[in-house]
N, C-alpha and C positions, 0 to 999 in steps of 0.2 A: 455122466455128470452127477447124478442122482447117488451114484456109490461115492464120489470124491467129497458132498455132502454130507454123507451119514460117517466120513472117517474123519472129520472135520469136527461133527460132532460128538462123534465118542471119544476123540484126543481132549475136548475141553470137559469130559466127566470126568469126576474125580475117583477114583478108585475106592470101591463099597467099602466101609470102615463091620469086624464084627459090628455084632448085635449090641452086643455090653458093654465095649465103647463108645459106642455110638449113645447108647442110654446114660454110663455113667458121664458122657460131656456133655448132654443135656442136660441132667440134673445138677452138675457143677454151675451150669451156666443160670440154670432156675436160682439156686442157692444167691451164685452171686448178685443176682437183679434184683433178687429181695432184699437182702443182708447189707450189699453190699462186701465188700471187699476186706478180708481179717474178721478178728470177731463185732459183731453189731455193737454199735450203743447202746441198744437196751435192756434194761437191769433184767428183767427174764431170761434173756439167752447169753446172757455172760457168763464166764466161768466164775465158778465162786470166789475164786480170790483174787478175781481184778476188781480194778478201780472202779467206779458207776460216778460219770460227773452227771451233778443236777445241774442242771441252769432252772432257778427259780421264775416263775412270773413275776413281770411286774409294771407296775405301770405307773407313771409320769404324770404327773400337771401341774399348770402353772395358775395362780389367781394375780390379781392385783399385789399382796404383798409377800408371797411366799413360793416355793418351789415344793411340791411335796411328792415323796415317792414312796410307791407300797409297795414290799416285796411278800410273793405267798410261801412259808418256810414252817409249813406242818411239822411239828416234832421236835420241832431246834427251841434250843432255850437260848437266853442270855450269853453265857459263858460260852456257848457256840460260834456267836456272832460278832465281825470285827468290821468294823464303819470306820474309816479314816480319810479326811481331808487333807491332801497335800499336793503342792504346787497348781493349781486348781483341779484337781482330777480328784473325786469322791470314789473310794472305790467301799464296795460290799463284797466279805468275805467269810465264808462259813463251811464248817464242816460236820458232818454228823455220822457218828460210831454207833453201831448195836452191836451187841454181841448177849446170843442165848443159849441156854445149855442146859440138856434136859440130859436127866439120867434115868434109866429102869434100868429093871430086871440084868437084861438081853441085850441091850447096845447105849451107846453111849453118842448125845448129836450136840454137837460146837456149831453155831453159826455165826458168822463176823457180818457187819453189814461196814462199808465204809462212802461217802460222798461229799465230796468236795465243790465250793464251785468262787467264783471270784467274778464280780463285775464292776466296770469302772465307769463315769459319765464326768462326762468336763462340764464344769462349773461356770457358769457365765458369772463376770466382775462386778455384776451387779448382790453378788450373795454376801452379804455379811458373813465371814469366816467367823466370828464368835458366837454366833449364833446359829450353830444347827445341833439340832436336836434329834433323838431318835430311840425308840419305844417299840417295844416287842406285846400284843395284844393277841391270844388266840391266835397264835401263828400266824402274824402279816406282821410286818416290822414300817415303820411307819419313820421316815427320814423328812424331816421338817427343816427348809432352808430360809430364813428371812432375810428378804433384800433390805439391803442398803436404803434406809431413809428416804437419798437424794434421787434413787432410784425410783423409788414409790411416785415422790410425786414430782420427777422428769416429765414420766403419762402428760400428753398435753394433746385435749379435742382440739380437732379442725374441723371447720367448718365445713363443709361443702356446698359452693354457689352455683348453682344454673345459669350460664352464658347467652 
């Protein structure tokens, strides 16, 4: 009985893989767990002449008359940056190129930078479409939405009574 055990057992091992496939399928699998799958998204381990999308920070709030949002967009200027309102969807979209190139002696180095990125936020009916506004400051872009009048002051306190 003991022997029909141990042949039981050795039928469900798998047959010893070398040494260095064994290693390099470990290290493919380390690689993937970090990386993930294809080349990574980030701008250090991409090959130089892919894309790099940024998704900018940014952050939302609302007051009593206005909707305002900051986005953080180190580097970008004006002419970068496209803010457009339609069908109530806001979207922000921008892109930013470097490209440096140094010469000596002895070699010669081009490097291209490129990044793109696009985000859109649905517009509650309460935003005045003629009036948003939007400002580029030290790198934060600053989208300024003012509600609707009737909106402002819809706001109506209620009371709360103890029964």
């Amino acid at each position: 009985m003991a022997k029909d055990i141990k042949k039981a057992e050795l039928a469900q091992t798998p047959a010893p893989m070398d040494p260095f496939s064994a290693m390099r399928s470990e290290m493919d699998r380390a690689f993937e767990n970090f990386l993930g799958r294809g080349w990574p998204s980030m701008p250090g381990l991409m090959k130089p002449s892919d894309e790099v999308l940024v998704v900018p920070s940014m952050d939302i709030r609302e007051n009593g008359s206005e909707i305002v949002i900051e986005a953080e967009l180190p580097g970008m200027e004006e002419k970068d940056i496209d803010v457009s309102l339609s069908n109530g969807m806001l979207t922000i979209r921008g892109e930013k190129r470097s490209e440096e190139e140094k010469k000596e002696d002895n070699y010669h180095l081009t490097e291209r930078r490129y990044g793109s990125f696009q985000r859109s936020f649905r517009v509650p009916d309460t935003v005045d479409p003629d009036k948003v506004e939007a400002s580029l400051e030290k790198g934060v872009l600053h989208v300024t939405m003012t509600k609707k009048p009737e909106a402002v002051s819809a706001a109506k306190k209620i009371s709360v009574t103890q029964k």
